[in-house]
N, C-alpha and C positions, 0 to 999 in steps of 0.2 A: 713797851715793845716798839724797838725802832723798824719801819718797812727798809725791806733793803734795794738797792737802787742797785739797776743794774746799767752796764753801759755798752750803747751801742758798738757793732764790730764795725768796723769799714769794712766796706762789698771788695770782696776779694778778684783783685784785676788778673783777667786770664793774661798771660804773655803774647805777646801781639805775635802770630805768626811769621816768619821768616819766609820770605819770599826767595824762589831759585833764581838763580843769577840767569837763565835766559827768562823768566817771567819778570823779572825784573825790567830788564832790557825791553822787552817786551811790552811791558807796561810804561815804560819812559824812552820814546827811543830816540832823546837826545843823548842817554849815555852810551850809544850806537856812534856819537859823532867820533872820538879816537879814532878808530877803527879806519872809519870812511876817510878820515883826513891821511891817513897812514896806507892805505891804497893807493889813493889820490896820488900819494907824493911816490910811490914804489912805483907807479905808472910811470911817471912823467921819466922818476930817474932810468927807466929801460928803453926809454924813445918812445913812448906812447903818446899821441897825438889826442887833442880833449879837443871838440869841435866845439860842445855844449854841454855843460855841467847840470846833471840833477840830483839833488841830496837828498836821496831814498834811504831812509833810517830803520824803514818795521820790517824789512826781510831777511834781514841775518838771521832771525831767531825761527825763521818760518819754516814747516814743514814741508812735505812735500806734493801734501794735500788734505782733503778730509774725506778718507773713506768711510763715514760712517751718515747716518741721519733718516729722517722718512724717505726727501725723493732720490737720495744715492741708490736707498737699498732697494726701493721699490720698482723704479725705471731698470735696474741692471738687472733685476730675478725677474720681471715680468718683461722684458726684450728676451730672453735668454730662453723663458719657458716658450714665449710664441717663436723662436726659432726653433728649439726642438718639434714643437707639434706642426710646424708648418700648414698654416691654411690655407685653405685657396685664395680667401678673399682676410685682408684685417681693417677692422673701422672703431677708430678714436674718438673718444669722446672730452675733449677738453683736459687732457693731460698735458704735461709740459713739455713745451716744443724744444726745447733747448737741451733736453734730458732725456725723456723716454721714446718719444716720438724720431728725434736723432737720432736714439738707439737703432732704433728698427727700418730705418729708412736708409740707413748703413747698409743692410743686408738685402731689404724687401721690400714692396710700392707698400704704403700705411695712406687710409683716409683720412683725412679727422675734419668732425664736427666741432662747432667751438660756436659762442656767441658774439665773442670778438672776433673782430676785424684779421688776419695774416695777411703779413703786402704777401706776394705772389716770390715763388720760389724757384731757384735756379736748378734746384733738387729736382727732377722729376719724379722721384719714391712719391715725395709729398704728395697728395692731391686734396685741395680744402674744400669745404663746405663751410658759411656761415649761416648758424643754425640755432636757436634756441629750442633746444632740447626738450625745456618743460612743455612745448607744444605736442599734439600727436604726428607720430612721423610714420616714415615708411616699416612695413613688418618683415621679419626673416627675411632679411636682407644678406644677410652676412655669420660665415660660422665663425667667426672670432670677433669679440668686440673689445674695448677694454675703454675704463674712464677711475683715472687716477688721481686722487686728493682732486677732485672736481667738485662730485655731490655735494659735498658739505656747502657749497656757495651758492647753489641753484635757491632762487628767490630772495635774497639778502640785498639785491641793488648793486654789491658791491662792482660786481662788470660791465653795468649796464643793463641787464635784466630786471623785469619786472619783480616790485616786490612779489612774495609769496610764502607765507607761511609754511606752507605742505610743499613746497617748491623741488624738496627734495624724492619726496616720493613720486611726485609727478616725472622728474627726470628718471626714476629709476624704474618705475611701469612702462616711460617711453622707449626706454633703451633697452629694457628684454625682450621688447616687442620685437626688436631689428635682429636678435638674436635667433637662427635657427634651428631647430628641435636637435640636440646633441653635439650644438653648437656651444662655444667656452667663453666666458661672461667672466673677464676682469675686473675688480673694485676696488678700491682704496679710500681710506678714509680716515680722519682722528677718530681714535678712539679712548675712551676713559670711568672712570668709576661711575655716567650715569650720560644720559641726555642732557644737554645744554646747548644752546644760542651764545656765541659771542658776537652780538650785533656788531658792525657790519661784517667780523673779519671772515668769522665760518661756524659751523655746527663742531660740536663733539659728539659720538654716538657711544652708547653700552656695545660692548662685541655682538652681544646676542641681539639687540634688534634689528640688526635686516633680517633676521629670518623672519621677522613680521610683515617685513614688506612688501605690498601685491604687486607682481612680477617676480618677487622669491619665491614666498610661501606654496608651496604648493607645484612649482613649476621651474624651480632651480634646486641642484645638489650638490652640496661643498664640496668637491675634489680635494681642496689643501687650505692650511691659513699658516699664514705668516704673519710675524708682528714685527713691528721697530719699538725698541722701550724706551725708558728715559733717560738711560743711555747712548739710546742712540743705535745700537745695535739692531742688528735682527734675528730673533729666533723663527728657525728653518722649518718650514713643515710642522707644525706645531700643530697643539687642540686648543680649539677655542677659550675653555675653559681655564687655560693658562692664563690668559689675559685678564681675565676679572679679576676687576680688584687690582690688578699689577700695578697699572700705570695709570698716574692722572692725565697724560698727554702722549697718547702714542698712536701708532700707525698700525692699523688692521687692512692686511691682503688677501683679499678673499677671491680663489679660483670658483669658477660654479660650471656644471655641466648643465644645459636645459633639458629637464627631462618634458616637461608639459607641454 
């Protein structure tokens, strides 16, 4: 009896995807130059004057922005929700100046604590404090607070703070302290299928642990959650529950009322 031999297939090649002619473009954008040269010369032939030439090639293809991501959707729903509630007094905690903080300083005076440094602003809305947080600070201070995709940094080094392990909960037992009794406690943060460290850049957290932690438990009540997914999106007023499990890398907005 002869064995029988069998022979190998070749690994079957997928067909290489086809790229659209603006990601194309997009991706190469020397094939942008036609275009630019053919302007150029429609210019010049209608009497147009060129003082100084620059050949900018990636914006043809460009949109008109990006409405979507963690701090788009975070800074625009939580400016929008402390405009409706209107406080008497609102105090920041290390959120982005350039985004949420502008938001609200558009409309109404905003404090903000930060560990860094701010040169001094022509804004009078603004008013700064440099502060590290993880220390103990002032109590019921203020009925609205708010500290957006911040936490996750507190003790990592990466700003110039002190390392700290627990760096995060100490920020957030500091910051409900300032918070007063029916006063509204803004949060933001990564969120994802479990607790993890990414030295130095930030923490990820499970949805459900902060309600473990001292300055929550017991003394804060979720009014609303909102999430960003990995899309990029944000799901509005949602339950918590929705996010588990959802997303390896997304953004949890958590409103809290202080009841304790």
């Amino acid at each position: 009896m002869t064995a029988q031999t069998t022979t190998a297939k070749p690994p079957v090649r997928k067909p290489r995807e086809k790229l659209s002619k603006a990601l194309l473009h997009r991706k190469f954008p020397i094939l942008n130059l036609p275009q630019y040269l053919s302007q150029k010369k429609q210019w010049l032939s209608k009497g147009g004057v060129i003082n100084r030439s620059y050949r900018i090639l990636t914006d043809y293809q460009d949109t008109a922005g990006n409405a979507r991501g963690h701090y788009y959707h975070q800074d625009l729903l939580v400016a929008s929700l402390i405009a409706k509630s209107n406080p008497r007094r609102h105090v920041d905690i290390g959120s982005r100046i350039e985004g949420f903080v502008s938001h609200v300083a558009s409309y109404r005076p905003i404090e903000v604590f930060d560990i860094r440094a701010l040169p001094e602003s022509r804004h009078t809305n603004i008013k700064f404090v440099q502060k590290d947080l993880m220390d103990p600070t002032e109590t019921e201070i203020s009925d609205s607070v708010s500290c957006l995709h911040a936490i996750e940094h507190f003790g990592l080094g990466r700003y110039g703070d002190p390392i700290d392990p627990q760096g995060h909960l100490a920020g957030v037992k500091n910051i409900s302290k300032m918070v007063e009794k029916n006063g509204t406690f803004y949060i933001s943060f990564p969120i994802g299928f479990a607790d993890s460290v990414h030295f130095n850049a930030h923490r990820v957290f499970h949805p459900m642990s902060i309600f473990e932690w001292e300055g929550i438990k017991g003394e804060m009540k979720l009014q609303r959650f909102d999430w960003v997914d990995a899309a990029g999106e944000i799901n509005m007023d949602a339950n918590v529950s929705d996010a588990i499990d959802a997303v390896k890398y997304g953004c949890g907005i958590y409103t809290f009322k202080k009841t304790g």
